[in-house]
C-alpha distance (Angstrom), angle and dihedral (degrees) to the residues before:
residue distance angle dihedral
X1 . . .
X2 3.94 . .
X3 3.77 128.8 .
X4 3.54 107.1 -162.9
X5 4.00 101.8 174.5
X6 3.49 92.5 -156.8
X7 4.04 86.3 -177.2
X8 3.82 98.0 52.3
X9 3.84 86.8 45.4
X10 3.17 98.9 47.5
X11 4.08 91.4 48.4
X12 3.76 88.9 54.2
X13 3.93 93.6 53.3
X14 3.57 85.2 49.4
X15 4.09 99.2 60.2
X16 3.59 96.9 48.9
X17 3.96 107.7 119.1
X18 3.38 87.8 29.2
X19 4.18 95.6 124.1
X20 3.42 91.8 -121.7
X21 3.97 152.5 89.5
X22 3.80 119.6 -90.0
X23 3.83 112.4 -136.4
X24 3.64 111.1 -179.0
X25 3.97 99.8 -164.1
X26 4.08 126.1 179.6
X27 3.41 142.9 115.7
X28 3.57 124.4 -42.0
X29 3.92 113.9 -89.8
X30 3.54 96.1 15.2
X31 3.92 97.6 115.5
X32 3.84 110.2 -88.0
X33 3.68 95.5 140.8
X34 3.37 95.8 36.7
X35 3.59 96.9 47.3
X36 4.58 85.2 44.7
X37 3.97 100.5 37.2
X38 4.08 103.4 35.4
X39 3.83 106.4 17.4
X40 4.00 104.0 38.1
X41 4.12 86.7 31.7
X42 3.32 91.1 51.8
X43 4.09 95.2 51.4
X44 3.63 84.5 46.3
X45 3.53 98.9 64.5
X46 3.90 88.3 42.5
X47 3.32 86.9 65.8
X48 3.70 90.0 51.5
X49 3.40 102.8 -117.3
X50 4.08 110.4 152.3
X51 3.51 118.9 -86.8
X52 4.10 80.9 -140.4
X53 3.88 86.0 53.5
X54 4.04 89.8 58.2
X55 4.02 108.2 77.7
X56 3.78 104.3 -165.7
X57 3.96 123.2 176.7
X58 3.58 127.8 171.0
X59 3.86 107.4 -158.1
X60 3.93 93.4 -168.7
X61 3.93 77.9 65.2
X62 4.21 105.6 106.1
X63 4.02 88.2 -149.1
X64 4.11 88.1 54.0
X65 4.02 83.9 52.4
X66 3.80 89.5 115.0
X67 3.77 92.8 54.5
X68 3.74 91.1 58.6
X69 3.74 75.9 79.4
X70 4.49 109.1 92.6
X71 3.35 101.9 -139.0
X72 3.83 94.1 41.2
X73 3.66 88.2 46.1
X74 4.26 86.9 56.6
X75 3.57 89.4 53.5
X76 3.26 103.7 38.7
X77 3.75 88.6 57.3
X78 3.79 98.1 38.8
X79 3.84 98.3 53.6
X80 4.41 84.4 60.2
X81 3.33 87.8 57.2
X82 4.09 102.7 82.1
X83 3.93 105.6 157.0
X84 4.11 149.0 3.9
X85 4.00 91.3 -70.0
X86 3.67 116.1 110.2
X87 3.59 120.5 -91.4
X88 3.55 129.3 -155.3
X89 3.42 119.0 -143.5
X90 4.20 114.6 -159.4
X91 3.59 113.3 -178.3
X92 4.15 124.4 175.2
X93 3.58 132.0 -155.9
X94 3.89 88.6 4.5
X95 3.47 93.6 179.6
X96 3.72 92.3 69.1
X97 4.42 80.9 74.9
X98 4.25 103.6 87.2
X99 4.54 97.9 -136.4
X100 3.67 86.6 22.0
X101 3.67 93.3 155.2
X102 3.58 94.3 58.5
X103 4.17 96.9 51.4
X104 4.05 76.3 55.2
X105 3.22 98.0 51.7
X106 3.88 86.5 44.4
X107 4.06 85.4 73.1
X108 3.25 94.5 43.1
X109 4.37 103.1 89.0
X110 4.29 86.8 40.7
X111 3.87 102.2 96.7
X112 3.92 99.0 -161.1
X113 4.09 99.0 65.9
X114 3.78 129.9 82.4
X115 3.70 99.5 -155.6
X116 4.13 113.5 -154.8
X117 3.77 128.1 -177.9
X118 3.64 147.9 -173.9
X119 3.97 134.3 -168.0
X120 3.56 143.4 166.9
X121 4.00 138.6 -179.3
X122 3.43 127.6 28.9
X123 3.83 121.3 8.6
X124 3.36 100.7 4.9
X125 4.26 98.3 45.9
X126 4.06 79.1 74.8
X127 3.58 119.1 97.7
X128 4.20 101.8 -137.6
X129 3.89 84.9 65.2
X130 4.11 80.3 110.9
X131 3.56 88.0 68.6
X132 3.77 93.3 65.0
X133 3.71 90.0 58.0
X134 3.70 91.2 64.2
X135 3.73 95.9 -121.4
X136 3.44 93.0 -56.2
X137 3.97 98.7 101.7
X138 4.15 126.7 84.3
X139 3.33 112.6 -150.1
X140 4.32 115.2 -132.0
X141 3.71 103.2 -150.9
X142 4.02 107.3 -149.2
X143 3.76 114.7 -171.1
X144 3.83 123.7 -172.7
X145 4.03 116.7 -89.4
X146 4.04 110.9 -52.5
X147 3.96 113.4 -128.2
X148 4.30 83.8 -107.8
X149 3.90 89.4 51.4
X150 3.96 95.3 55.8
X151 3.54 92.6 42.8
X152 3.93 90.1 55.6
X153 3.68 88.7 53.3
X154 3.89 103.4 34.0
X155 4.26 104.3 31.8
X156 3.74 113.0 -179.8
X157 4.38 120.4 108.3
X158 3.83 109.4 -5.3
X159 3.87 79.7 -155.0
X160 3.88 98.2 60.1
X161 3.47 98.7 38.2
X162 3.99 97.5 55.9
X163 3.92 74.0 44.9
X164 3.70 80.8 56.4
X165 3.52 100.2 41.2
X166 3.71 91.0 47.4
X167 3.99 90.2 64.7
X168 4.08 102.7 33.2
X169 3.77 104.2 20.5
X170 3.48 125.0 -159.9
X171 3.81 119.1 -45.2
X172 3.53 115.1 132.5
X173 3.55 95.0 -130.1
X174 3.60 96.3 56.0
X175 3.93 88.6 43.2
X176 4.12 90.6 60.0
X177 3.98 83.3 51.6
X178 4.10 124.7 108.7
X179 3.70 105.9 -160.9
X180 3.42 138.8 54.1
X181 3.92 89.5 -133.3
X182 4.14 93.8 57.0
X183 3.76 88.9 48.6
X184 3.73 94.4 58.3
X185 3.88 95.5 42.9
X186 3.59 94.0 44.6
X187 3.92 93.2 46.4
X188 4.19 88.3 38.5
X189 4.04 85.1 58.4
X190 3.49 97.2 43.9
X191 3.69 86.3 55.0
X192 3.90 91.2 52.3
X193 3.50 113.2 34.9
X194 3.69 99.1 22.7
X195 3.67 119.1 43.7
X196 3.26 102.6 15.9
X197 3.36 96.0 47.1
X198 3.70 96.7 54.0
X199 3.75 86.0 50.5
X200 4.13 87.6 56.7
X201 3.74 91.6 44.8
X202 3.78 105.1 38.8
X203 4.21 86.0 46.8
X204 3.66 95.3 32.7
X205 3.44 91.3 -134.2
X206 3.83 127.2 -163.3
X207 4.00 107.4 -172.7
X208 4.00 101.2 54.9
X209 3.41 92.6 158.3
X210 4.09 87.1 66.3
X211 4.12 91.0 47.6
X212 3.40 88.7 55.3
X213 3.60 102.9 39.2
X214 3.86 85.2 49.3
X215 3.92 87.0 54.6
X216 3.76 92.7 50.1
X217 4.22 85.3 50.2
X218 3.72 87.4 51.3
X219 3.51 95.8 52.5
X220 3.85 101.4 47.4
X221 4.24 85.9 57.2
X222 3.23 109.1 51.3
X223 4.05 111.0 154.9
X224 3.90 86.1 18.8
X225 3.76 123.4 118.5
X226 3.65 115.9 -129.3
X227 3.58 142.8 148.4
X228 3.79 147.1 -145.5
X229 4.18 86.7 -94.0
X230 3.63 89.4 51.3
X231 3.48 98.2 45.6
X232 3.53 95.4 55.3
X233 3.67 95.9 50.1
X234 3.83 86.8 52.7
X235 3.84 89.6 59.9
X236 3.66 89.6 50.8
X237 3.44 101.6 45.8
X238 4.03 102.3 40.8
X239 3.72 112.8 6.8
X240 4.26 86.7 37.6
X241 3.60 96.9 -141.1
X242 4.07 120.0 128.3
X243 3.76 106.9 -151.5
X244 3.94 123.6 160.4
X245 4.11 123.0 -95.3
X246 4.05 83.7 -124.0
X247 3.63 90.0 53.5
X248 3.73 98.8 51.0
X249 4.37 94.0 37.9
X250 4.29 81.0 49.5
X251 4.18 82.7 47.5
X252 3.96 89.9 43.9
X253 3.47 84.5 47.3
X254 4.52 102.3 48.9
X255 4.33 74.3 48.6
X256 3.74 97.4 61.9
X257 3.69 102.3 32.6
X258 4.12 79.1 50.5
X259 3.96 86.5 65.2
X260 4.36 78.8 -120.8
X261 3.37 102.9 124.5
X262 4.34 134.6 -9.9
X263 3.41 138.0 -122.4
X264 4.19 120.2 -123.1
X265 3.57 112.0 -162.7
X266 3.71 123.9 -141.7
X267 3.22 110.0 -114.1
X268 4.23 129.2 -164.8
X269 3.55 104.9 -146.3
X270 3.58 102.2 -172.2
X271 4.08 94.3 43.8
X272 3.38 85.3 38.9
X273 4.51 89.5 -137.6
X274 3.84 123.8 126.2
X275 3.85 103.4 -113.4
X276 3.72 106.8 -139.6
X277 3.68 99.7 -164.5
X278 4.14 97.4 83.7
X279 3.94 135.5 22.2
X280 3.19 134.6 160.2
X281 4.06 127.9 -131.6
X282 3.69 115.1 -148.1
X283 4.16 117.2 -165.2
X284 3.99 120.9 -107.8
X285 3.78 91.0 -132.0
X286 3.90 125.6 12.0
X287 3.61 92.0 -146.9
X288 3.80 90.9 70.5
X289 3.83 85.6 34.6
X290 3.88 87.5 62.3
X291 3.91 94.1 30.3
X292 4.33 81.0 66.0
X293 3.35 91.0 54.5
X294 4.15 106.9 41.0
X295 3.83 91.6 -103.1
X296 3.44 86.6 -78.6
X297 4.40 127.6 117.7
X298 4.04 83.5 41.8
X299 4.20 92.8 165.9
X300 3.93 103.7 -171.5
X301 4.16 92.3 -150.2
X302 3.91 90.3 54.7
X303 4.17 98.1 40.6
X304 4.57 83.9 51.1
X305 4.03 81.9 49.3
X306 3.85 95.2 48.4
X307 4.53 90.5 36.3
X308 3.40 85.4 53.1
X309 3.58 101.9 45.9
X310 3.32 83.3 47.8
X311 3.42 96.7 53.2
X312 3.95 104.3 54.1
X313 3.72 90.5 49.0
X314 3.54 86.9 53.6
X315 3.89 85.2 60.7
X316 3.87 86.7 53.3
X317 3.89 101.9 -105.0
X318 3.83 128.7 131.2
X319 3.10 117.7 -110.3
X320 4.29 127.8 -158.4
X321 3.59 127.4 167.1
X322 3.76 106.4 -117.3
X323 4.00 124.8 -134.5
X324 3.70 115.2 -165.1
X325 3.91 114.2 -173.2
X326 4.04 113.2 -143.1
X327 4.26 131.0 -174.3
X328 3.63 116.5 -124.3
X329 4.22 131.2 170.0
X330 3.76 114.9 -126.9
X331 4.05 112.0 -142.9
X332 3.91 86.0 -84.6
X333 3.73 83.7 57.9
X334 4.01 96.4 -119.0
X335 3.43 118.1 146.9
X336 3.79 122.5 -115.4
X337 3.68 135.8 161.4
X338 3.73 135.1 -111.5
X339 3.79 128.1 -155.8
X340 3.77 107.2 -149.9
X341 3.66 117.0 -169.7
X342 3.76 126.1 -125.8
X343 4.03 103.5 -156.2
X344 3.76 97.9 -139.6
X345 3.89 136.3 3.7
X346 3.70 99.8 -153.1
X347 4.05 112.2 -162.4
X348 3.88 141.2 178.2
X349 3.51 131.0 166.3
X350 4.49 98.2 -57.7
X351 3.90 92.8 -11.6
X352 3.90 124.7 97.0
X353 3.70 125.9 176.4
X354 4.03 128.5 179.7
X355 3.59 110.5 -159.0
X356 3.90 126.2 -179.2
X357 3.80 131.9 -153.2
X358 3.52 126.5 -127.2
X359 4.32 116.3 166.0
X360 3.94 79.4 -161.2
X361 4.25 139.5 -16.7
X362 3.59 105.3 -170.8
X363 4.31 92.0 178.9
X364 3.22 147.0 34.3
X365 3.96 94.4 -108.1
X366 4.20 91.8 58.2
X367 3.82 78.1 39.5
X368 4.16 91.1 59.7
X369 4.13 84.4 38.6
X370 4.12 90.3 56.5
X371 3.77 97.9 41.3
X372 3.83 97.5 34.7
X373 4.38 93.4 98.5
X374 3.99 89.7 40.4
X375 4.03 84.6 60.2
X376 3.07 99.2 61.4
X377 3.39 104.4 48.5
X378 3.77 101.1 105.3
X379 3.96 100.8 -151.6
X380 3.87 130.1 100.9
X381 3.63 94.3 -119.3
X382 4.10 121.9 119.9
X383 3.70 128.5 -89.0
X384 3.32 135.7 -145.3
X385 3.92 145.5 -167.1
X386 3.87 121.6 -175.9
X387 3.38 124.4 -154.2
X388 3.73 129.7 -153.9
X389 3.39 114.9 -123.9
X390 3.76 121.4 6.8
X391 3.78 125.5 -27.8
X392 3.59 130.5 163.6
X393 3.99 108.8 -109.6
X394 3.54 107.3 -111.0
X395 4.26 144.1 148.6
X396 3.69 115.4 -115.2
X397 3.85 123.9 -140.6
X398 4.05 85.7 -92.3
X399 3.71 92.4 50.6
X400 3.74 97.3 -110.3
X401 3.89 111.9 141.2
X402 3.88 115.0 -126.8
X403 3.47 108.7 -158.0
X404 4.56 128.3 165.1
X405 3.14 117.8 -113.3
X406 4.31 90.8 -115.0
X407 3.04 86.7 64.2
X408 4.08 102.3 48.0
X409 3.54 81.9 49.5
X410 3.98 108.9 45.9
X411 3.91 91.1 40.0
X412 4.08 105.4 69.2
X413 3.90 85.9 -176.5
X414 3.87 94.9 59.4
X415 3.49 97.5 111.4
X416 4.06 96.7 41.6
X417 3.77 91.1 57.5
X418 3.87 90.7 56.6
């Protein structure tokens, strides 16, 4: 079974001459080296540029132990390149190089070398890595397989396999899998001994049973706002631990910049202010999602909310959760107000999209009840409802676009059409 992410490819091709470092960042397992030493080697050479021109080193490698070394790294690198043709420079698990910033920044000021690299664990799983490369680095975002991508490689029932993807989400590893059982244990140890552990090490973290207890929070409230006050009150009241709001923000914090789980802003649509007292945190891949909790609590509306949250920030948008605050009369006709809650603000560059999701609306009524907080946003901008399932794409009398989720998924252009 091949992966070819076509997208991810095609993004790398697309920053070269871009004066800077290429730092293709992402959770462990999720194809970085693949996608940098087979996929965007491969297109290389199809291009025909020399295999002698392509300067590829895997640090991880035992027999490239010596080049873990800087200086040695420098030369190594600098005696391949023999005249004015450019060089591409490929180097894996970067991190495993003590100063490795600075040999980077070494290539930085010679004009004829693309410079690509990949890390994991420890410093370089965190996001701010950027930072050490003085501006001059571009992050490559790599996200485990999208629904469309293992359907490419896989075929068979559209239906089963979002089933599928729904329970094990989209790690390569688990992909190339047969049986329900391997998928679980190889997901349940990547959960133990890989992520979490890096978050232990890279934080040196004392209370583990809190990290993971905060994990196992996480992943029973998916699509549910909460906050650091909330969160702590939860421990208190039903796991019956007492740990401090810094400790569990600085826990939130080793999470995200572990590329575990991501932050949704609230957003007020109508004041148009961030509201910082609720956000939501959606998981990077459901299978580890489910792996936290035994594969068990696996609520179909909430795993379409996180795949397609997922999914648009895959296609580089922002994405906020959207608040907008409506009057209503109670039966003694007082006035009160409502927050209604737009499911994602989607935004790039000039374009803004809210989209609401709805595992199924089999009537006009739960139609009216799904579409109720789009109409009354009072903006030009386009609205959407997905669908799970299939559903003919189509404009309701309001002008809301009803679209199924197969086809949000399988057409990476969706949103650009709007």
């Amino acid at each position: 079974m091949v992966f070819d992410r076509k997208a991810y490819l095609d993004y790398l091709v697309s920053c070269e001459g871009n004066g800077m470092i290429k730092i293709i960042t992402g959770i462990r397992r999720c194809g970085k080296s693949y996608l940098l030493f087979n996929l965007y080697k491969q297109n290389l050479l199809e291009r025909n540029v020399p295999v002698d021109h392509i300067i590829e080193v895997n640090l991880e490698d035992r027999r490239n132990k010596k080049l873990r070394n800087p200086d040695m790294l420098l030369e190594h690198i600098d005696s391949k390149i023999q005249d004015e043709d450019k060089y591409y420079i490929l180097l894996d698990e970067v991190q495993l190089v003590p100063e490795f910033e600075d040999v980077l920044n070494s290539y930085l000021h010679i004009e004829n070398v693309e410079v690509f690299v990949t890390g994991s664990n420890a410093k370089f799983l965190s996001k701010d890595v950027i930072t050490e490369f003085r501006g001059r680095g571009w992050e490559i975002r790599v996200r485990p397989l999208s629904f469309d991508e293992l359907y490419k490689a896989k075929g068979g029932s559209e239906t089963q396999l979002l089933a599928e993807y729904y329970r094990y989400g989209g790690l390569p590893g688990v992909a190339l899998l047969d049986s329900s059982q391997e998928k679980e244990e190889y997901l349940k140890e990547m959960f133990e001994m890989v992520y979490l552990r890096d978050v232990i090490q890279r934080n040196h973290l004392k209370n583990t049973a809190g990290l993971r207890e905060l994990v196992r929070v996480l992943s029973s409230s998916i699509g549910s706002g909460t906050n650091v006050k909330r969160i702590v009150n939860t421990f208190k009241s039903e796991v019956g631990m007492d740990i401090s709001p810094n400790t569990i923000a600085k826990y939130l914090e080793h999470l995200e910049d572990a590329f575990i789980i991501s932050e949704a802003l609230r957003y007020n649509v109508k004041g148009r202010k961030y509201i910082g007292t609720d956000t939501k945190y959606y998981f990077e891949d459901m299978g580890v999602r489910n792996a936290v909790l035994g594969f068990r609590q696996i609520d179909e509306s909430h795993a379409m909310e996180n795949i397609l949250y997922n999914e648009i920030r895959r296609r580089r948008y922002q994405v906020d959760v959207g608040q907008v605050d409506v009057w209503g009369k109670d039966s003694d006709g007082k006035s009160f107000k409502k927050h209604l809650e737009v499911d994602f603000v989607v935004n790039k560059a000039s374009v803004r999209i809210y989209i609401q999701s709805a595992l199924v609306m089999p009537d006009k009524e739960k139609e009216h009840q799904v579409e109720a907080s789009l109409l009354n946003i009072n903006d030009a901008f386009q609205k959407m409802i997905v669908v799970g399932g299939y559903h003919i794409p189509n404009y309701n009398e309001k002008g809301v676009l009803i679209i199924g989720l197969f086809d949000f998924l399988s057409d990476a252009n969706i949103l650009e059409k709007m």
